[in-house]
N, C-alpha and C positions, 0 to 999 in steps of 0.2 A: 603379528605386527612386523611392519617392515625397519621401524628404530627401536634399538633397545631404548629403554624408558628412564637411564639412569640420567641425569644434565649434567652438561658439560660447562661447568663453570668459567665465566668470563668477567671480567670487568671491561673499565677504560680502556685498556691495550688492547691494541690492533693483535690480532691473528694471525701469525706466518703461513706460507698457503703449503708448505710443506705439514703444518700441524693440522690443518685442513681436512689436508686430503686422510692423515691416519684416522683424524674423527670420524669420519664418513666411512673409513673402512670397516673403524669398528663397530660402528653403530648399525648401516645399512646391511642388511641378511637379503639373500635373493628370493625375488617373488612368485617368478615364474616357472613354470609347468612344463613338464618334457611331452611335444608331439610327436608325428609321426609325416611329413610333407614328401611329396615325389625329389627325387635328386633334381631335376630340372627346375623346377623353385625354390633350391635350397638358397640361393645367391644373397646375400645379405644377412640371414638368419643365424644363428649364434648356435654352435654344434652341441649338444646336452648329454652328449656321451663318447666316451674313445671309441674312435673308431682303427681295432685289429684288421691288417689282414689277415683272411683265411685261405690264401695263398699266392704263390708266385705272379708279379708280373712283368714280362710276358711270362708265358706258362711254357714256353718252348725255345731255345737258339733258335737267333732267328739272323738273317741278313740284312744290311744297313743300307747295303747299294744293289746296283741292277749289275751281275758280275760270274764268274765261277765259283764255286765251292768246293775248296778240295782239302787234304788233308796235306797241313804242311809238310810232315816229315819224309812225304815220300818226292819234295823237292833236293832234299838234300843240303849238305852243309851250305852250297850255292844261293841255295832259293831262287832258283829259276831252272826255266828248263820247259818240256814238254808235256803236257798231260791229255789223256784219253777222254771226249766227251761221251757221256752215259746217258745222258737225258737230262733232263728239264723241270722246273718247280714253280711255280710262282704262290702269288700271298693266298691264303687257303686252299691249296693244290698242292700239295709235298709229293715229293717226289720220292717213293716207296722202295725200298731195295738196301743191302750192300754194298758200300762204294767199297770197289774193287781196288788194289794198290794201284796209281799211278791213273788214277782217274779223277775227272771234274765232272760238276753238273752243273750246269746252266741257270742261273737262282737270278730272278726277281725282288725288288725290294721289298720286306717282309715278310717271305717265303722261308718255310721250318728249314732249317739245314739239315743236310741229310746226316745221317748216321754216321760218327767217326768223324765228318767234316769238320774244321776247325778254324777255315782261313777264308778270306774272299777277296780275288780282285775284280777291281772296277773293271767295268768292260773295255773301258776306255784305255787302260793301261793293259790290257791282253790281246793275241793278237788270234785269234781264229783263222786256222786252211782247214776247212772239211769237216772233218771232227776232232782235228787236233787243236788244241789252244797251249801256244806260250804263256807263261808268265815271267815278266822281265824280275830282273835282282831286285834286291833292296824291300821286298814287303816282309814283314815282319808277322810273325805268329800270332792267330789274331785278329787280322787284321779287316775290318770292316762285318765282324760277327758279332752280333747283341747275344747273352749268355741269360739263360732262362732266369726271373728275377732279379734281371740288371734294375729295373723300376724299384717295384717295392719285392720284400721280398714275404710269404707266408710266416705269421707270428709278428712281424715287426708292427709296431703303433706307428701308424700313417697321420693319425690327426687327433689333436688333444681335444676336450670338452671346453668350452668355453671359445673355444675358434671361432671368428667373424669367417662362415664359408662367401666365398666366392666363385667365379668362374673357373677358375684353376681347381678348387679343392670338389666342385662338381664332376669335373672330369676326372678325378682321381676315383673318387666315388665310384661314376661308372666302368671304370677301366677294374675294380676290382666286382662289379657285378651287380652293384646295390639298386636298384628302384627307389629305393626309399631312403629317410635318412631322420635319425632323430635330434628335435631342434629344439631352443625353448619359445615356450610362445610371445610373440611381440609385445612388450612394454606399453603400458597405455597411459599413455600424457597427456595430461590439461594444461592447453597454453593461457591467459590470459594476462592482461594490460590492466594498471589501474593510475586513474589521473581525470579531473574531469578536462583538459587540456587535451586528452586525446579525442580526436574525428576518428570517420572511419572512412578508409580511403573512398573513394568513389562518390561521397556528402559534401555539403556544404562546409567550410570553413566556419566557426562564432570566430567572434573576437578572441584574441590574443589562441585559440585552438592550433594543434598541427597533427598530419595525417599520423596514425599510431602504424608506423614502422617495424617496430620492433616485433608484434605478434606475427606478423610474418612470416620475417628473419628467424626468431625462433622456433616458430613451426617448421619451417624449412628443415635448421638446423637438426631438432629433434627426428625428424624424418629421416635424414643422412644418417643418423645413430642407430636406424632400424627399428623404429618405434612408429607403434600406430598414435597419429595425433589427432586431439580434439583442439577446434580453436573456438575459445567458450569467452571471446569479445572482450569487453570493455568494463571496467569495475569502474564505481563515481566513485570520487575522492567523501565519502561517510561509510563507517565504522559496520553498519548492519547490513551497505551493497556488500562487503569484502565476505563479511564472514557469510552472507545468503550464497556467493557466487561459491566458496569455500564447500561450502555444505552439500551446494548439487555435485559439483564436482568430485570430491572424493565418494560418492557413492559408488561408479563408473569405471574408477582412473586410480594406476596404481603409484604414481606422480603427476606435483601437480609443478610447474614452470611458472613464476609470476614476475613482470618486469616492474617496478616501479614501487613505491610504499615501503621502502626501505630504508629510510635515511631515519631525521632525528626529530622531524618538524612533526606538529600536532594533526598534521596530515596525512603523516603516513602511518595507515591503518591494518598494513600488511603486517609491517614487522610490531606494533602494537598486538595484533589481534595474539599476532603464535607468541609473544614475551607475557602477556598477559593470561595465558591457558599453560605456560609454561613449559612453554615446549620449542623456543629460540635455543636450539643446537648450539651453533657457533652463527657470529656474525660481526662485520667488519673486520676486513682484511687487512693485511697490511700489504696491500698493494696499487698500481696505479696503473690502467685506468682499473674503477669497479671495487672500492671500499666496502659502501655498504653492498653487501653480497650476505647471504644467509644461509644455511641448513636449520627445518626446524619441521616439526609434522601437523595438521590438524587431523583431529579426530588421530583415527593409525592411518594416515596416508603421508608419507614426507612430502616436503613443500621446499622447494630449492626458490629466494626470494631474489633477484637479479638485481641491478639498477637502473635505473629508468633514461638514461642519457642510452642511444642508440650504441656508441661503439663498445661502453662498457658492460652492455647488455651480452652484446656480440660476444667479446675476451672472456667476459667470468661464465658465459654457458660452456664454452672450450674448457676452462678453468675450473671449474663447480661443478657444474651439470652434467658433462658429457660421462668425470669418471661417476658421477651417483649412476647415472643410466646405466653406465657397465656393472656395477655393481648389481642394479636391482635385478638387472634382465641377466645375470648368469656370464658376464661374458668377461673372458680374462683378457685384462687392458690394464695398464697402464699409463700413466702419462707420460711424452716422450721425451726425452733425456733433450734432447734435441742435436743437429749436426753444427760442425765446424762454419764461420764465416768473417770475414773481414769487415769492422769499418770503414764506413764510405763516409764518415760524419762524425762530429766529436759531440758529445752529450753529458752532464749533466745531472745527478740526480741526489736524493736524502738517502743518506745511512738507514738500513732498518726496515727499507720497502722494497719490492720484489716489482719495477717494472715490466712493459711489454707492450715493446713497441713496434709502431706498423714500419715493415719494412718489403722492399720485393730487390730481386735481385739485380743488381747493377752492370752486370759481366759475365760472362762466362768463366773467368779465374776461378780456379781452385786453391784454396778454399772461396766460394763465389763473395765475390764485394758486395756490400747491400748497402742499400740509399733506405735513407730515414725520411718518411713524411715531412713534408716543412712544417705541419701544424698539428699542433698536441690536443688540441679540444677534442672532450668525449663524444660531441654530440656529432661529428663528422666524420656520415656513415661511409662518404664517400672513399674516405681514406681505406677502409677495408677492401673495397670495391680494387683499390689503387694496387694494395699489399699482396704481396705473396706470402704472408706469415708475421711471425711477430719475433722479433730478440728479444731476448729474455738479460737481465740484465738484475743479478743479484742483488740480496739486501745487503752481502758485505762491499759492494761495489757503491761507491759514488759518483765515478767517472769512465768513460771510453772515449778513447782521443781515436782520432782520425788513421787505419790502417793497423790497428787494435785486433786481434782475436774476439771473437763474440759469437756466443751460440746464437742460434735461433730454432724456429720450430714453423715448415710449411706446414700454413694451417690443413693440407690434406692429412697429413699427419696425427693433427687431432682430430678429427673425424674415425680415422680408418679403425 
């Protein structure tokens, strides 16, 4: 099982999303399986083991510029002065031999330094007649020479288990020699929608219908988190579509993602079905946008139940979803504390709820100014569209006036 099986007892009070997220820590154990993929496809995948070097890199001093190499001390207290060219090196060509006292060799950027060498000027600051090269005063010991194991070095832990790799940690990868890399295997998510109110885009409109958005959206989203997703449509608003569509899908899927059927009304059959089988987690938040929000499992599969207004669908999968998916899929995340920014706007709010709101940046000012959506409604997706992230805006906080301190959180942030 992916929830422990004890319930987490709730009444009428709202939920703090800080109490939230421990429930879900403690509840959700990870589900996936350690592979084996090439380093060139590791980019997105969630690292399942430390990865030690087993040795130096580079594996050799090396040179940083195209210049001479030579051994400082035989410049003298000066450091400058005359030196003897011996030959030549470039990047897999070393130049083989004995640097003799008061000699340089000709080195390439890249290029192993020869023996004893210690120092490099730029070619540009040296003056070459024949085979003698100057090096003017003022370089310093050192100077332009990468020392074997500047990078990483042999023994040291290069990258934790639970790391989201990417482009950079692929190169790393290759630079200490790996082909391979082991990962955990991608999270399988069931998205769907319930409402008979939803179409499906590309259909005809009924009466009072609107196109179902959100599955989408949150397919997308889940996608961005490194999960392979199923979009498994449309649930009708009756009690035996929820739990038929329920019942294929956890056959398959290691979560399931569900927008809508979450509230209080005799309609909503989502969050009846798992209160009912007794297995509503936690639900209703104390926050705005995305109250009702849920943890709860059918059958042994967790079931994260969202809300059905577009934007709050958006905020509580950031919110909910994104840490259960780190959780289930192995991968160490956290939710982000968030940075530094200015009010651009005075606002507003009830003691006791944790908003978050659409905001994008106003200025280039440090700490950057952010402008607030003029319009609070959840169901206006545009507004995400609009935002570069959300302010976060405490339960002990009731107010921010205008030029105010205020965290917030680019939504890449909750993704990454």
């Amino acid at each position: 099982m992916q929830l422990k099986d004890d319930c987490f007892a709730f009444g009428g009070e709202l939920i703090p999303v800080a109490e939230a997220h421990a429930e879900l820590g403690r509840r959700l154990q990870v589900c996936t399986r350690s592979v084996d993929v090439p380093v060139g496809s590791s980019s997105g995948r969630v690292l399942a083991d430390d990865v030690v070097s087993d040795r130096d890199v580079p594996p050799h001093a090396n040179t940083a510029v195209d210049g001479y190499a030579f051994r400082f001390s035989d410049l003298g207290e000066t450091a400058d002065g005359w030196l003897k060219l011996v030959g030549s090196a470039g990047a897999g060509h070393p130049w083989v031999g004995e640097l003799p006292p008061g000699a340089a060799v000709r080195v390439l950027t890249g290029a192993v330094l020869p023996a004893a060498a210690d120092t490099v000027v730029m070619e540009e600051d040296a003056d070459l007649r024949g085979q003698r090269v100057f090096v003017p005063a003022g370089l310093k010991r050192g100077a332009n020479a990468r020392s074997a194991g500047e990078d990483l070095q042999a023994g040291a832990a290069v990258l934790r288990a639970g790391r989201r790799l990417g482009p950079a940690e692929a190169g790393v990868l290759a630079a200490l020699g790996r082909t391979s890399v082991k990962v955990r295997t991608r999270l399988r998510i069931a998205v769907l929608s319930s409402g008979d109110e939803l179409a499906e885009p590309g259909g005809a409109l009924g009466t009072g219908q609107v196109y179902d958005s959100n599955r989408a959206m949150l397919c997308a989203l889940a996608s961005e988190a490194g999960a392979d997703v199923s979009d498994l449509g449309i649930m009708g608003d009756r009690a035996e579509d929820v739990r038929e569509a329920f019942s294929r899908a956890v056959r398959l899927h290691d979560l399931l993602i569900v927008s809508g059927g979450m509230s209080e009304s005799e309609e909503d059959h989502v969050r009846r079905l798992l209160n009912d089988t007794g297995s509503l987690y936690f639900w209703r938040l104390a926050v705005k946008p995305g109250r009702p929000v849920g943890l709860g499992q059918f059958a042994e599969t967790p079931v994260v139940g969202l809300p059905g207004n577009p934007v709050a669908a958006f905020v509580m999968f950031l919110v909910v979803a994104r840490p259960v998916i780190a959780r289930l899929g192995g991968e160490d995340w956290t939710f982000p504390s968030g940075v530094p920014g200015t009010c651009g706007f005075t606002y507003r709010k009830k003691i006791g709820r944790r908003e978050f709101l659409r905001v994008r940046r106003h200025s280039a000012e440090q700490p950057e100014v952010l402008e607030l959506f003029p319009r609070g409604g959840a169901g206006i997706l545009s507004s995400v569209v609009w935002a570069d992230g959300l302010a976060v805006l405490p339960e002990d906080v009731g107010e921010v006036r205008l030029g105010q301190p205020v965290s917030w959180i680019p939504f890449r942030g909750l993704l990454d």
